[in-house]
C-alpha positions as CSV (number, residue, x, y, z in Angstrom):
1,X,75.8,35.0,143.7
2,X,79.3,34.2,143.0
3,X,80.4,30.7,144.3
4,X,83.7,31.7,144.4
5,X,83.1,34.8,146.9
6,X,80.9,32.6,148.6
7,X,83.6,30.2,149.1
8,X,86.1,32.6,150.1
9,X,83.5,34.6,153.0
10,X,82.7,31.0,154.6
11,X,86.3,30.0,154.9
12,X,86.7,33.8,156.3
13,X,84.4,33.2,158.8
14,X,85.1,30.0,160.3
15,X,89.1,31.1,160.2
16,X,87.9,34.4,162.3
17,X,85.8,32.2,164.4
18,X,88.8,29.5,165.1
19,X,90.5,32.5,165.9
20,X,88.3,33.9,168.3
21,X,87.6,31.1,170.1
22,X,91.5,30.2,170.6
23,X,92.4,34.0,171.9
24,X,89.3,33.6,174.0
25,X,91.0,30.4,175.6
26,X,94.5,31.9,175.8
27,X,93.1,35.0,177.7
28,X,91.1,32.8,180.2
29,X,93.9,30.1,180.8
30,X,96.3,32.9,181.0
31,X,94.6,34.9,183.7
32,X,93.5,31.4,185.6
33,X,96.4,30.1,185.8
34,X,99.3,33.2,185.1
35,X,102.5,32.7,184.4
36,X,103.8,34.8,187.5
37,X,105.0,33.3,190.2
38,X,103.0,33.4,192.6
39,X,99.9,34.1,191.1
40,X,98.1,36.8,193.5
41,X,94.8,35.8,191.9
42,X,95.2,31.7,193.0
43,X,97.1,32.4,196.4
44,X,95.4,35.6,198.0
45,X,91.8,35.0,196.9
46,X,91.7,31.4,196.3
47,X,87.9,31.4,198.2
48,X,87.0,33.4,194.9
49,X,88.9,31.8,192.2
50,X,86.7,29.5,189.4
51,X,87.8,27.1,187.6
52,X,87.1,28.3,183.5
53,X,87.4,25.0,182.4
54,X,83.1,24.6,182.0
55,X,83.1,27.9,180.4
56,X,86.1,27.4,177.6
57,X,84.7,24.0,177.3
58,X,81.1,25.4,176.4
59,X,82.9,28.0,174.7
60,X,84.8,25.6,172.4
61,X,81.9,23.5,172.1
62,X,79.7,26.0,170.3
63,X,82.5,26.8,168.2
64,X,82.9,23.6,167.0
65,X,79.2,23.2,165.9
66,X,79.1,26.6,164.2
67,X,82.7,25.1,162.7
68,X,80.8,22.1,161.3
69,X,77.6,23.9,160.1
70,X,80.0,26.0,158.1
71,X,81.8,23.1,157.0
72,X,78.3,21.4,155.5
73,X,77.6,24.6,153.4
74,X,81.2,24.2,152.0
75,X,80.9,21.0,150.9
76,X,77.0,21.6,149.3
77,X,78.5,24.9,148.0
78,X,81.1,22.9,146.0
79,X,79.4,20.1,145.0
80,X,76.5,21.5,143.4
């Protein structure tokens, strides 16, 4: 297989995935916390709001390792 395609797919891939991952935690932070003032969602129902800190956090988290796993095959890709 062509290294150089190889190359080019990985670096795709994490760039969609850092991508993904930061529209993922605009959305949630935007909806959580709104720009509009007041924010029906926090004042009406605050007995039901949740907090998607934990979540964006796990979120980010998995993104990172899947970041790094990519980053390792780079690195063996271009060394050998």
């Amino acid at each position: 297989m062509n290294k150089r395609f190889l190359t080019r797919a990985l670096l795709g891939l994490g760039l969609a995935i850092l991508a993904a991952a930061a529209y993922v935690n605009y959305i949630n932070l935007a909806e959580a916390f709104g720009a509009g003032p007041p924010h029906y969602g926090r004042t009406t129902n605050m007995d039901k709001w949740a907090d998607p800190i934990p979540f964006l956090l796990a979120v980010d988290a998995a993104a990172v390792a899947v970041l790094v796993v990519l980053g390792a095959l780079l690195r063996r890709l271009r060394r050998g």
